[in-house]
MIPALO-793628 format. One record per residue: x, y, z of N, C-alpha, C, O, CB in turn; residue in one letter. Coordinates in steps of 0.05 Angstrom, whole numbers, padded with zeros to 5 digits, always signed. Glycine has a CB too. Layout:
XYZXYZXYZXYZXYZA
...
This chain:
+03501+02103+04004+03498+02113+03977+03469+02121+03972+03451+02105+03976+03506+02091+03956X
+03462+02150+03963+03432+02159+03958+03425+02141+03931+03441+02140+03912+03428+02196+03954X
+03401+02129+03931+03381+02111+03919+03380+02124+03904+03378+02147+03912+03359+02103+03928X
+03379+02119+03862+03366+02133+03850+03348+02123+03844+03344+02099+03846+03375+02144+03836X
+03328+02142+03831+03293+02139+03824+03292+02148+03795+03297+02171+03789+03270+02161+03845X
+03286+02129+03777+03281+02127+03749+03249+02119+03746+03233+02106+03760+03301+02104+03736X
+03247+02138+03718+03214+02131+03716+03206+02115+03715+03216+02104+03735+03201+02136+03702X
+03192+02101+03707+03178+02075+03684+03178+02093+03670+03171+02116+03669+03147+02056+03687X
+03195+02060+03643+03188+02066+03620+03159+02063+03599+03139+02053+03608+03205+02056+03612X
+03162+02071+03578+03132+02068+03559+03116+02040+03570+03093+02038+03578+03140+02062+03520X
+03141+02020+03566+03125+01997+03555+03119+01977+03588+03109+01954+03593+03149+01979+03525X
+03128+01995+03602+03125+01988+03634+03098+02005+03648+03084+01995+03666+03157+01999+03653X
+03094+02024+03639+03071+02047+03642+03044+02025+03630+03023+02023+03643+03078+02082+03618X
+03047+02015+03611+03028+01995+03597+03023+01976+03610+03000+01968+03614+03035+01985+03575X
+03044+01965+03619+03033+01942+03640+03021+01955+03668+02999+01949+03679+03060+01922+03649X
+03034+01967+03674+03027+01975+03696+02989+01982+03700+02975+01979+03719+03047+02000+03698X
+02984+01993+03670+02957+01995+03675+02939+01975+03666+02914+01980+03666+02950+02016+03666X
+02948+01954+03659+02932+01924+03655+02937+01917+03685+02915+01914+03697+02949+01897+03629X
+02961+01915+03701+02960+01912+03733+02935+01925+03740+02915+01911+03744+02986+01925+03751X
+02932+01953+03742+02910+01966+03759+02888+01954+03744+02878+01936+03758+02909+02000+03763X
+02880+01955+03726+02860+01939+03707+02843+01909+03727+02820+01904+03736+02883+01925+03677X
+02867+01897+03726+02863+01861+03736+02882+01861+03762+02901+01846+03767+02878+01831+03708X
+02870+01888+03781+02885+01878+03806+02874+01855+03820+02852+01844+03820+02888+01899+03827X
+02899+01849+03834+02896+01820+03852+02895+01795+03837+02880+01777+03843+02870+01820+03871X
+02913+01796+03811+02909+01775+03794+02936+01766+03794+02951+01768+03814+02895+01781+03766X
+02944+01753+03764+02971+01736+03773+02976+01739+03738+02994+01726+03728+02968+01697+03793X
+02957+01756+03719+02950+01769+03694+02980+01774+03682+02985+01767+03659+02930+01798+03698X
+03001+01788+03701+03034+01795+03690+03047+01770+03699+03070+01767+03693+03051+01826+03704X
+03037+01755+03712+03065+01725+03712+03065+01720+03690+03045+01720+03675+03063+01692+03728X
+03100+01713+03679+03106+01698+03666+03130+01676+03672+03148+01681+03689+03108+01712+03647X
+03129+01654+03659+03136+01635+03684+03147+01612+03658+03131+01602+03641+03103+01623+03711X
+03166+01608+03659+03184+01592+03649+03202+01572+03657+03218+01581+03674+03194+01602+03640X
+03205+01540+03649+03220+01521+03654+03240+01509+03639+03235+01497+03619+03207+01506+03660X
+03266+01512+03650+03284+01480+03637+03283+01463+03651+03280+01467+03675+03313+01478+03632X
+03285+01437+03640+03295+01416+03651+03321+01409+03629+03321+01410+03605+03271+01392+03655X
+03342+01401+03649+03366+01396+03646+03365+01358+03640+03356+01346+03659+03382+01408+03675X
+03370+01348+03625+03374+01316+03624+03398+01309+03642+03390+01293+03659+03379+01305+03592X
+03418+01312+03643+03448+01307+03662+03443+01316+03692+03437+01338+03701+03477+01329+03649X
+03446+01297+03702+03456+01300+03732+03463+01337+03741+03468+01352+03722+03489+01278+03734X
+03463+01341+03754+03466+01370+03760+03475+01366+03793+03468+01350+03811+03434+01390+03752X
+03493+01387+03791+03496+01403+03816+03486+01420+03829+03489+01443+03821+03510+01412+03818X
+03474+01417+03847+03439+01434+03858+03457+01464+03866+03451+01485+03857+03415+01413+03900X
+03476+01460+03882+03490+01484+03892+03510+01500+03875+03515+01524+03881+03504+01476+03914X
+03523+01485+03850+03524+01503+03829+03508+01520+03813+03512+01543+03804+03532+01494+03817X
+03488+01502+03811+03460+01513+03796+03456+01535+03805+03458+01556+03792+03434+01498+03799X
+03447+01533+03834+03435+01560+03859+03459+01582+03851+03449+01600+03839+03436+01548+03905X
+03482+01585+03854+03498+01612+03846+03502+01611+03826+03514+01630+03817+03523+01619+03856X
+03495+01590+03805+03486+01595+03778+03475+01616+03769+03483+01632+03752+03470+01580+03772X
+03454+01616+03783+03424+01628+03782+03429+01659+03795+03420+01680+03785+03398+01608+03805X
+03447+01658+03819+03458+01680+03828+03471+01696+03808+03462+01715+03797+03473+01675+03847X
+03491+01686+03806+03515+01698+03788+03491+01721+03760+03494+01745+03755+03540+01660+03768X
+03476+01708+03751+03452+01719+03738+03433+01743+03758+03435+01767+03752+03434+01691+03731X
+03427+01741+03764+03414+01754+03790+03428+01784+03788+03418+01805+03779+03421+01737+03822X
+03461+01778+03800+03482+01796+03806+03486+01823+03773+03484+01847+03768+03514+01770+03813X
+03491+01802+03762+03498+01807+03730+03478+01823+03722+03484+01845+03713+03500+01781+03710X
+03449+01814+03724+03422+01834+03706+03406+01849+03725+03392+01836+03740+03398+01815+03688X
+03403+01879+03727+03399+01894+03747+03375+01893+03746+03366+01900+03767+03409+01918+03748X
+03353+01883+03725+03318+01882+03722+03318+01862+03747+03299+01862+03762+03300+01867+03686X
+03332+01850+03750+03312+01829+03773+03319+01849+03810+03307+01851+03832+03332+01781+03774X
+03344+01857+03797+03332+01867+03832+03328+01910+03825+03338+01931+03833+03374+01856+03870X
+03304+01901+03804+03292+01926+03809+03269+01928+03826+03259+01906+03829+03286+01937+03787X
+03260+01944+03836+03236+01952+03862+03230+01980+03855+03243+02001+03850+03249+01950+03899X
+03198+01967+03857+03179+01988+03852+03172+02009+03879+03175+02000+03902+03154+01971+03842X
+03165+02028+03878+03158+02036+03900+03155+02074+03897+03171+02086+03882+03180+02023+03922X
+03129+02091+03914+03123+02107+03911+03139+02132+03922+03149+02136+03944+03103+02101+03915X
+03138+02150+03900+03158+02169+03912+03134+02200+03894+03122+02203+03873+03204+02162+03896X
+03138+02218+03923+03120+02243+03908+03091+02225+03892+03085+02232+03869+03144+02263+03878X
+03078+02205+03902+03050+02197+03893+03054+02181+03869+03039+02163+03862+03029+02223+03887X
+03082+02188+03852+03089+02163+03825+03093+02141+03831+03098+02140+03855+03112+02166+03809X
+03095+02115+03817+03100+02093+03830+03136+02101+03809+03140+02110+03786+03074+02060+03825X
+03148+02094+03823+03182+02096+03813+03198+02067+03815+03187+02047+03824+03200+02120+03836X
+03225+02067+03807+03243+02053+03799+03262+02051+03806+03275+02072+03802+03246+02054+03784X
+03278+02029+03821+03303+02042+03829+03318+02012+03832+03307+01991+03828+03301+02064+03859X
+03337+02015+03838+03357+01992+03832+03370+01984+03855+03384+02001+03865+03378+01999+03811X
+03367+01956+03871+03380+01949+03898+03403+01931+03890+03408+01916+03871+03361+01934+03919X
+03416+01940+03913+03449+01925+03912+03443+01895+03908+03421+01886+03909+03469+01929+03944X
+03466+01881+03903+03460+01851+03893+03464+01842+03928+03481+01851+03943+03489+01834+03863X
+03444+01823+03935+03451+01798+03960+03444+01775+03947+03433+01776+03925+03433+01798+03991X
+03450+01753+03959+03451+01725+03950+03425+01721+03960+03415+01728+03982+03476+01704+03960X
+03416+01709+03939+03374+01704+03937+03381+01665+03939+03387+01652+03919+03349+01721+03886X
+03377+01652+03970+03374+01630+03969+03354+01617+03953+03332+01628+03954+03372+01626+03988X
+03358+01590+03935+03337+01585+03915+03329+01547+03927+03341+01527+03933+03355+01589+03876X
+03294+01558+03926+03284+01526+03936+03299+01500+03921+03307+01500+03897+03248+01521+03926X
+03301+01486+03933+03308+01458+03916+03278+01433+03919+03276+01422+03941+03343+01442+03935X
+03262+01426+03902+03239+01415+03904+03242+01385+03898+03236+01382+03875+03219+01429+03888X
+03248+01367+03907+03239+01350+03899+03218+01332+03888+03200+01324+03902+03244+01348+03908X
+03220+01325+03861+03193+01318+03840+03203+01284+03840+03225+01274+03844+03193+01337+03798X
+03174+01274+03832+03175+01249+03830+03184+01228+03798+03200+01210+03793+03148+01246+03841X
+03161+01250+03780+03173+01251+03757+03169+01282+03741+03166+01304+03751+03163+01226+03740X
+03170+01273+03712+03168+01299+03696+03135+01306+03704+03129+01329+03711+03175+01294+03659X
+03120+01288+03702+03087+01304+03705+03084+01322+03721+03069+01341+03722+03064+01287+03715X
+03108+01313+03740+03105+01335+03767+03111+01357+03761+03105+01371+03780+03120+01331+03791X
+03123+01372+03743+03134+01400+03734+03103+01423+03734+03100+01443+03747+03152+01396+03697X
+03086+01411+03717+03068+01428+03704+03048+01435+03729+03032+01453+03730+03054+01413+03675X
+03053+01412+03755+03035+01430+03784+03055+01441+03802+03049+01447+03825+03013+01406+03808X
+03076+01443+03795+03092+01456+03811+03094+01487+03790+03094+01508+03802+03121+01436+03819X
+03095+01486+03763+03093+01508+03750+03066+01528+03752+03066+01553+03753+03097+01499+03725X
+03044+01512+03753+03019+01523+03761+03011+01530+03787+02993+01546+03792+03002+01509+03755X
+03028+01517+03806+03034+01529+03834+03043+01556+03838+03035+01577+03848+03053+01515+03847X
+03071+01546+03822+03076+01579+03832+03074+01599+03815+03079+01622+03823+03101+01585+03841X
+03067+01593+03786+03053+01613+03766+03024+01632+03786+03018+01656+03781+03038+01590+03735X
+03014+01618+03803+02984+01630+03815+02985+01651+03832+02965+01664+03839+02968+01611+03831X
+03024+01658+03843+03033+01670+03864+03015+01700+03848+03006+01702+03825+03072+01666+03872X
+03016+01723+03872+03014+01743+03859+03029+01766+03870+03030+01769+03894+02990+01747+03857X
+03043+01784+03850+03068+01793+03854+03061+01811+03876+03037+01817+03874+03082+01804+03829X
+03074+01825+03899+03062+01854+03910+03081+01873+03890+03105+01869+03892+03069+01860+03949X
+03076+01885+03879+03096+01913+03860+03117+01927+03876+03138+01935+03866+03076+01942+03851X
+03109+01930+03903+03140+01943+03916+03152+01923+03933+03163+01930+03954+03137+01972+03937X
+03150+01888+03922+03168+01874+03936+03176+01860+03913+03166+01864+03891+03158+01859+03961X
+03200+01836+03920+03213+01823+03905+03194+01811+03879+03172+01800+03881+03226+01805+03923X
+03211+01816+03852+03177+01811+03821+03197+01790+03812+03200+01790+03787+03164+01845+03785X
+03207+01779+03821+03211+01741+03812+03211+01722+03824+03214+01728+03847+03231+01731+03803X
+03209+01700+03820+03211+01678+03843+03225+01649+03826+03212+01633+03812+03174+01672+03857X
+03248+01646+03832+03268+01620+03821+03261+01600+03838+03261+01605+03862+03302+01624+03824X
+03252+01567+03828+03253+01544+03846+03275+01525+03836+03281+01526+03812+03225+01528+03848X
+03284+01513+03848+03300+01485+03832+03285+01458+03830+03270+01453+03849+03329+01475+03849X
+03288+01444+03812+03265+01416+03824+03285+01394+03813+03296+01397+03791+03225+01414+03806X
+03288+01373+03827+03302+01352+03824+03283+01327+03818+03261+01324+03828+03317+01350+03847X
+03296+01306+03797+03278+01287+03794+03290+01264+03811+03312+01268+03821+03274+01280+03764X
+03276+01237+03818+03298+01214+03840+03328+01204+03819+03346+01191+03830+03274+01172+03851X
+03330+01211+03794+03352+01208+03773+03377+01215+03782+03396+01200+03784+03347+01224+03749X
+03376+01253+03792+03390+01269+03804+03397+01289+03781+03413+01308+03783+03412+01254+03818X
+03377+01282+03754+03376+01305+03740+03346+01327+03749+03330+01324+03767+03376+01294+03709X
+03346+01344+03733+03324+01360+03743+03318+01395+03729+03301+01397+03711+03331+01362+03776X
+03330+01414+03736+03323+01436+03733+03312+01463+03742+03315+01465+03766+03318+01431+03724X
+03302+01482+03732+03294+01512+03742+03268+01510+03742+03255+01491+03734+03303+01537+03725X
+03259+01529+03751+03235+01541+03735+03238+01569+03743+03246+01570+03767+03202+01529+03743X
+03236+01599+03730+03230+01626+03737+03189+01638+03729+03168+01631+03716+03258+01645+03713X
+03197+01653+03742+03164+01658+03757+03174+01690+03755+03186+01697+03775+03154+01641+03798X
+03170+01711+03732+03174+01739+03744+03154+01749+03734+03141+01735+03718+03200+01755+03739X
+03147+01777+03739+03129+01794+03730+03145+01808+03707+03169+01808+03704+03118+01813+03752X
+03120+01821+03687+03128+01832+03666+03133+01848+03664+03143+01857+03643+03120+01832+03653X
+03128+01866+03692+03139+01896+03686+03171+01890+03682+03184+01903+03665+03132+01920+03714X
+03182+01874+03698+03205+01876+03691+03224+01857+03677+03247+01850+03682+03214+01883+03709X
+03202+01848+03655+03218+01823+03632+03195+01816+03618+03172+01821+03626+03234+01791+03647X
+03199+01806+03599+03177+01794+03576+03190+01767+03567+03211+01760+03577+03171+01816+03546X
+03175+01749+03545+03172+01721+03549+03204+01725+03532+03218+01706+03538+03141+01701+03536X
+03217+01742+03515+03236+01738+03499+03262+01733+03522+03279+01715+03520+03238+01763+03477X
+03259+01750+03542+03279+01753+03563+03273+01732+03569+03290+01716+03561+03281+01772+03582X
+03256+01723+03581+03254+01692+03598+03281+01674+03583+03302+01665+03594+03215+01671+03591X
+03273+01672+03552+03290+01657+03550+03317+01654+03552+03332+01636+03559+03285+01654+03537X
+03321+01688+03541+03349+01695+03541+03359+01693+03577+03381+01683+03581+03352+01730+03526X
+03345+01700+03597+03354+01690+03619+03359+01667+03632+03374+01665+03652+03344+01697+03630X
+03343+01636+03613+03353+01608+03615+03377+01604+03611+03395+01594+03625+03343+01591+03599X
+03378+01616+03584+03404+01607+03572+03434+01618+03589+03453+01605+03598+03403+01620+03539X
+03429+01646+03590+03456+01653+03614+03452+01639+03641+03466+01648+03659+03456+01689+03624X
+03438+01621+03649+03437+01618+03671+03449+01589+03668+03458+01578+03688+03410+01624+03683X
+03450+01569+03632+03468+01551+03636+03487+01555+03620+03498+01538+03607+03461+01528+03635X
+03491+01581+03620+03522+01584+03616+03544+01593+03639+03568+01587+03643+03524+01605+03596X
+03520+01612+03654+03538+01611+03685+03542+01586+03705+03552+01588+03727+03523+01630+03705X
+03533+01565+03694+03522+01543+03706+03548+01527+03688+03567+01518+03701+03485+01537+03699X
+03547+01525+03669+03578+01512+03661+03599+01530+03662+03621+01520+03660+03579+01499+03631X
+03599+01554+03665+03624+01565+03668+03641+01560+03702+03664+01560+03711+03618+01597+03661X
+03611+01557+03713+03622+01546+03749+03633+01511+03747+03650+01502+03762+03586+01545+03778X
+03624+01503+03733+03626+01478+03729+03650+01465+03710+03652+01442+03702+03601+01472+03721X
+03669+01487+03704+03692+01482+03690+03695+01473+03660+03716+01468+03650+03703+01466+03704X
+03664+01470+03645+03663+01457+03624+03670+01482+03599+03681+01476+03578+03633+01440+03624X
+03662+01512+03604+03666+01530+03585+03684+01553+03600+03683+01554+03625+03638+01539+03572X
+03702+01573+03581+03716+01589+03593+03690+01617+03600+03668+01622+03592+03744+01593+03573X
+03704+01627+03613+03682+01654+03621+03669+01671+03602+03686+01678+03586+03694+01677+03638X
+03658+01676+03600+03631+01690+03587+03616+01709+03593+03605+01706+03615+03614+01677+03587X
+03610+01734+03579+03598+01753+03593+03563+01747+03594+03549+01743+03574+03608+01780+03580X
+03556+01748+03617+03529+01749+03622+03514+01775+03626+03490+01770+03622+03527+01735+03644X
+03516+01793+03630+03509+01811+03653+03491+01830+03622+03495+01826+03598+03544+01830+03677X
+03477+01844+03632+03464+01866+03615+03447+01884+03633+03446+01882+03658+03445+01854+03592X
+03435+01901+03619+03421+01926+03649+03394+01940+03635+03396+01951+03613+03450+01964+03661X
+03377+01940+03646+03353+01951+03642+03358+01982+03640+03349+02000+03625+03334+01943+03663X
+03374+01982+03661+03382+02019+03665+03389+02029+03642+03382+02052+03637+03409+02028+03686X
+03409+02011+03619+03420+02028+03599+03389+02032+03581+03387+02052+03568+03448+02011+03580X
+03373+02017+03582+03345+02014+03566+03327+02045+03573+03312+02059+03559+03325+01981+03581X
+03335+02046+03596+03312+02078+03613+03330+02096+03605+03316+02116+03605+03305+02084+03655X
+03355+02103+03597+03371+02121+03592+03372+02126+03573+03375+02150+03568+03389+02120+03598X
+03369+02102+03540+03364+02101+03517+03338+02110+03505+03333+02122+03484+03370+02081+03512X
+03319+02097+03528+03289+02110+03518+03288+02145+03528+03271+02158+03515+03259+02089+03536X
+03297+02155+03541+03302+02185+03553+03315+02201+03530+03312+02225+03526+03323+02186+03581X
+03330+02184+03517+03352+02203+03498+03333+02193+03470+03340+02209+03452+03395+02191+03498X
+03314+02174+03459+03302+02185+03441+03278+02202+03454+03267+02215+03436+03296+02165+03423X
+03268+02204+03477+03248+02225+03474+03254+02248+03476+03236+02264+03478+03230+02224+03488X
+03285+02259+03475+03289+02280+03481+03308+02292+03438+03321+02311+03430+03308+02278+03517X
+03298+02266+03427+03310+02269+03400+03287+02278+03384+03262+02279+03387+03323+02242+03389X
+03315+02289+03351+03297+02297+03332+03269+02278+03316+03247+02284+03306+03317+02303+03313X
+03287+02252+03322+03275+02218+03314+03241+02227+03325+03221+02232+03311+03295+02181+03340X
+03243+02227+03343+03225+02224+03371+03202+02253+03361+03178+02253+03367+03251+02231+03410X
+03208+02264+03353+03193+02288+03344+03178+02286+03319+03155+02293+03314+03211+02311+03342X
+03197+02274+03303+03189+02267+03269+03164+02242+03277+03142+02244+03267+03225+02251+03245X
+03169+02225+03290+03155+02198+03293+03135+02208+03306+03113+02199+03299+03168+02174+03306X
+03135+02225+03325+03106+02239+03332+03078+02253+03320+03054+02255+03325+03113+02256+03343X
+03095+02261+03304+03082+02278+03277+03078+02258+03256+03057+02268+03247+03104+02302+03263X
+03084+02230+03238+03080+02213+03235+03049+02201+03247+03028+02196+03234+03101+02205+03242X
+03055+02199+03276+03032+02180+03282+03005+02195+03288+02984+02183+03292+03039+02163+03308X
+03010+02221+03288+02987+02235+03293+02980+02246+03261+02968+02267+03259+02992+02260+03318X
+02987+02236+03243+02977+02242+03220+02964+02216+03213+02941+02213+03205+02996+02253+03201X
+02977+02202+03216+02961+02162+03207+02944+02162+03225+02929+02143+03222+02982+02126+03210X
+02936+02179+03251+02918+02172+03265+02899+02203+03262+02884+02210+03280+02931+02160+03296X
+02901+02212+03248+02876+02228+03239+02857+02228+03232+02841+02247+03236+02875+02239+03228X
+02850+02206+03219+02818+02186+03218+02828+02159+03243+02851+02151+03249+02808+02167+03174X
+02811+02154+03248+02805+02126+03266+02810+02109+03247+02802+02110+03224+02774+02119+03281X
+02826+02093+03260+02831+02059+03236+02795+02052+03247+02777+02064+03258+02868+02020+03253X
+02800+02028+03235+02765+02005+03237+02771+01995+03256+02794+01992+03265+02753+01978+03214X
+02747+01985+03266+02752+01964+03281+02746+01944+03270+02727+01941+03255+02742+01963+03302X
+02764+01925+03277+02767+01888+03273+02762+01873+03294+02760+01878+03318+02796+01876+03265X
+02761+01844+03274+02755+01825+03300+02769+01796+03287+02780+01791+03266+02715+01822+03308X
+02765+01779+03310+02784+01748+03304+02762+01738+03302+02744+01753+03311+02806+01730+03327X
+02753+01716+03293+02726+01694+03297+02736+01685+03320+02759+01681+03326+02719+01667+03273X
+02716+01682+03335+02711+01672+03369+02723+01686+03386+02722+01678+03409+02722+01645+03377X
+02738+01715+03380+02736+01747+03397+02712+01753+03417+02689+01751+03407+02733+01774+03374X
+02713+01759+03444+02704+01765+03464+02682+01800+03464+02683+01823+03474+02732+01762+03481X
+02668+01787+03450+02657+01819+03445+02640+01833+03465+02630+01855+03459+02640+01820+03421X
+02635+01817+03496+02623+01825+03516+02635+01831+03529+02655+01817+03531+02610+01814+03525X
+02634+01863+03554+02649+01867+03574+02653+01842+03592+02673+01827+03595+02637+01889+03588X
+02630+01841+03601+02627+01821+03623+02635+01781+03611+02631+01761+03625+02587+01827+03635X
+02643+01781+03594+02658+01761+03592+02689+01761+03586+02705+01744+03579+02648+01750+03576X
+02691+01785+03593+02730+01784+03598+02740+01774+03619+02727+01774+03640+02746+01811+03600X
+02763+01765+03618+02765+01746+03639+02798+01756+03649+02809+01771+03633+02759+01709+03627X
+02808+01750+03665+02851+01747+03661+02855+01721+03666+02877+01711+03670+02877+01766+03689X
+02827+01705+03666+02835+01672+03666+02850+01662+03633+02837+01676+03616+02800+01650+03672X
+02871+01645+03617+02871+01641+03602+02879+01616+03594+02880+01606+03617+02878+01656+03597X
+02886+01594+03577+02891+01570+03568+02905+01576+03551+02905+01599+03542+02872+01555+03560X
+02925+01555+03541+02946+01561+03520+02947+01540+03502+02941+01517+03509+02974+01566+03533X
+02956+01545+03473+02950+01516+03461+02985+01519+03442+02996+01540+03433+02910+01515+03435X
+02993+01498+03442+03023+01496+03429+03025+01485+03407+03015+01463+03403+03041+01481+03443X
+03041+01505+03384+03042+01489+03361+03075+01487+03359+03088+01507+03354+03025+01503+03333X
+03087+01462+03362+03112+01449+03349+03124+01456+03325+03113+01443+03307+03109+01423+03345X
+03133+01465+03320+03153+01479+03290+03174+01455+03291+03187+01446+03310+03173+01519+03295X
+03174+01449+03262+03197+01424+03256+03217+01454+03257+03216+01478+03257+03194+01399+03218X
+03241+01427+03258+03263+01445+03259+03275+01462+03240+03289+01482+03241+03279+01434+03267X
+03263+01443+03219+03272+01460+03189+03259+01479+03180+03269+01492+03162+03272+01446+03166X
+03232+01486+03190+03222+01498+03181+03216+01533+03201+03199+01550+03196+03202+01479+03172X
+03241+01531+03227+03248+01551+03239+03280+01564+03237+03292+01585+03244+03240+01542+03264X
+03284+01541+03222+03313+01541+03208+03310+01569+03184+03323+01589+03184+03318+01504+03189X
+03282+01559+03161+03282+01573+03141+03267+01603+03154+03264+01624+03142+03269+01555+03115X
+03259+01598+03180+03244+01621+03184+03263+01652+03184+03262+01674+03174+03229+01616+03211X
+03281+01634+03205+03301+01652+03211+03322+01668+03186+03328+01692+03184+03317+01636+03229X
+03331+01644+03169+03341+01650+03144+03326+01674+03131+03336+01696+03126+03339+01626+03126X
+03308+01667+03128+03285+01694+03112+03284+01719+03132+03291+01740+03122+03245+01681+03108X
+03276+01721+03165+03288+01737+03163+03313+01753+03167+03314+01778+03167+03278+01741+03168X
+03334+01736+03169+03360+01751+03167+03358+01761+03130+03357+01785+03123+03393+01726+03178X
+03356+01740+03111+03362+01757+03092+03340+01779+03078+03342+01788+03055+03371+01739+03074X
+03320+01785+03094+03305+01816+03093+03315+01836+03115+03312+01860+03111+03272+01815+03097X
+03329+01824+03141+03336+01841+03158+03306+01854+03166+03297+01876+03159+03358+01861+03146X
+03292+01836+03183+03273+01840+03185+03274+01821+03220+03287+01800+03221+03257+01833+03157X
+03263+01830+03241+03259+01815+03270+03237+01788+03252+03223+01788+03232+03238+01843+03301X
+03245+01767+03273+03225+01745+03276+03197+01751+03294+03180+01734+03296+03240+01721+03288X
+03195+01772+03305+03174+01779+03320+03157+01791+03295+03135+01781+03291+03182+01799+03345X
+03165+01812+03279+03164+01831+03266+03149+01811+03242+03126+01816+03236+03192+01848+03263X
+03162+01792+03231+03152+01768+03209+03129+01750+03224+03124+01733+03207+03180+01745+03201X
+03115+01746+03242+03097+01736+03256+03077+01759+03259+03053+01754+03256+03108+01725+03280X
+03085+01778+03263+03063+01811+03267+03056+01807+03238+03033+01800+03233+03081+01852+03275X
+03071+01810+03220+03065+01811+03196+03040+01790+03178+03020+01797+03165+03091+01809+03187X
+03050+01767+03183+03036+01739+03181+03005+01745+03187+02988+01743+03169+03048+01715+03204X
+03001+01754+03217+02973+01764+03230+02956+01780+03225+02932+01774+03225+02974+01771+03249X
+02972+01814+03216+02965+01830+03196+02955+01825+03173+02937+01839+03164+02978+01840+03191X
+02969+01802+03159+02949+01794+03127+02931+01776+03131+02918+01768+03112+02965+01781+03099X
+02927+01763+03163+02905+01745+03166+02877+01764+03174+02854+01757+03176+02913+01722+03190X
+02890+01787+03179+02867+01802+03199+02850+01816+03170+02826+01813+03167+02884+01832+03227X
+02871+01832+03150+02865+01844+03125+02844+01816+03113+02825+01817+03097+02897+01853+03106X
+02851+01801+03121+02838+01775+03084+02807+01771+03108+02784+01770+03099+02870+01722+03071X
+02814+01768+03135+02783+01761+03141+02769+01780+03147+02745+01774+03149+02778+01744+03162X
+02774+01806+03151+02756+01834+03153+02762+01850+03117+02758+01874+03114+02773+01860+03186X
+02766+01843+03107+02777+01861+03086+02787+01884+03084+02786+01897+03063+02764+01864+03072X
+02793+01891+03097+02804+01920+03105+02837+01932+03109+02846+01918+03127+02792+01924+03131X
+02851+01944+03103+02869+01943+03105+02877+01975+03127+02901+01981+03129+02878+01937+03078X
+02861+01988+03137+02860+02010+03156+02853+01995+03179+02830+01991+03183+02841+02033+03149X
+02875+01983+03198+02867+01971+03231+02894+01975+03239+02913+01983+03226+02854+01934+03237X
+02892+01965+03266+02921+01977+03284+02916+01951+03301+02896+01941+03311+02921+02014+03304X
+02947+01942+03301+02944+01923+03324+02958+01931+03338+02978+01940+03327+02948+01898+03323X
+02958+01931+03368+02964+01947+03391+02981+01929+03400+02976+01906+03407+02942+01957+03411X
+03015+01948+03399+03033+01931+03411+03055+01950+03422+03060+01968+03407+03043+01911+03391X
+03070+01949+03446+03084+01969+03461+03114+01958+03445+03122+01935+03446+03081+01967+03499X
+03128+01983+03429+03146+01975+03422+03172+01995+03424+03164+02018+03423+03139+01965+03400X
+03196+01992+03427+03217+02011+03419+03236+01999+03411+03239+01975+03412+03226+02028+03437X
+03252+02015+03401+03282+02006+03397+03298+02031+03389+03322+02029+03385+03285+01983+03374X
């Protein structure tokens, strides 16, 4: 069967040039864990994980140069054997996550990496390790979750379920609005709001030196009671408004109240 070759899309073109930016870094891992409390079946889990694999065509997409572009193209599904690690306890997750969070992807070879890790209990869990060109932290999750639903649907506890979704319909959808009226009007839009320069802004404790940028980073976690992600969501279903979209928003009136200004742009790759 002849290979087809799809562009990169917008919001893959963006990464792509933070890659050349911070080559030889590890800057696009993103790297996510469950742990399962119940006993588990290591070899259900593993075609668990497959059955997922098979189902979502972003993971076995491959990068690679065609006519000097770097291009896109989609390989047949094979069964991707998955490590099984044995951990001593839970502490052990976060150096086995920082292990293989440090990997660094090559772009025209395999951009995920699945481990299994077992605790001496005989419960245990995943961890995924992919690059962003081809997933972001929302997918991470949504890819846990099908992965224990394929994981109880092997396991006889739920009836079958569709898993599967495709990046491809995403490059075919973004093609057909740039080739729309939408796509023309919104052009003309942004080149009118961008006819003066917004301001520039800043955060208190923002990096305002070249030479102190770094792709090293630290992360700090804030816990949301449950009720109060409960009412988040409520609010925005009843504006019909994204939960991403209500957090952009939140940041925007923090950025307006500490610069005073209400002309700034915060730079974010988006479609729909």
């Amino acid at each position: 069967m002849e290979k087809i070759f799809y562009n990169l899309t917008n919001p893959q073109k963006s990464i792509l040039l933070t890659e050349q930016y911070y080559k030889g870094t590890n800057i696009n891992n993103i790297c996510g864990t469950a742990i399962i409390k119940e006993t588990l079946n290591f070899n259900l889990l593993e075609h668990a994980i497959n059955n997922v694999i098979k189902e979502n065509d972003s993971f076995r997409i491959y990068l690679s140069k065609k006519d000097s572009n770097l291009m896109q193209s989609v390989k047949p599904y094979q069964f991707t054997p998955i490590e099984l690690v044995d951990l001593k306890s839970k502490n052990d997750v976060s150096i086995l996550e920082n292990s293989t969070l440090s990997n660094v992807f090559n772009l025209e070879e395999k951009l995920f990496e699945f481990k299994m890790f077992r605790f001496p209990e005989g419960n245990g869990g995943f961890l995924l390790n992919i690059h962003h060109i081809i997933s972001d932290g929302w997918t991470l999750g949504l890819t846990c979750r099908k992965i224990m639903i394929a994981y109880s649907i092997l396991n006889n506890e739920i009836p079958e379920e569709n898993i599967s979704s495709s990046y491809i319909d995403y490059i075919q959808s973004e093609q057909e609005y740039f080739n729309s009226q939408k796509f023309i009007n919104d052009k003309l839009y942004w080149k009118d709001i961008f006819s003066t320069i917004p301001n520039t802004v800043s955060i208190p404790g923002s990096l305002s030196k070249t030479s102190d940028f770094s792709s090293k980073a630290t992360r700090m976690e804030f816990i949301l009671s449950k009720e109060l992600i409960e009412n988040i969501k409520s609010y925005c279903n009843s504006n019909k408004i994204s939960i991403f979209n209500f957090f952009m928003t939140i940041l925007s009136i923090y950025i307006y109240k500490i610069n005073n200004t209400n002309d700034f742009v915060i730079r974010n790759t988006y479609f729909k």
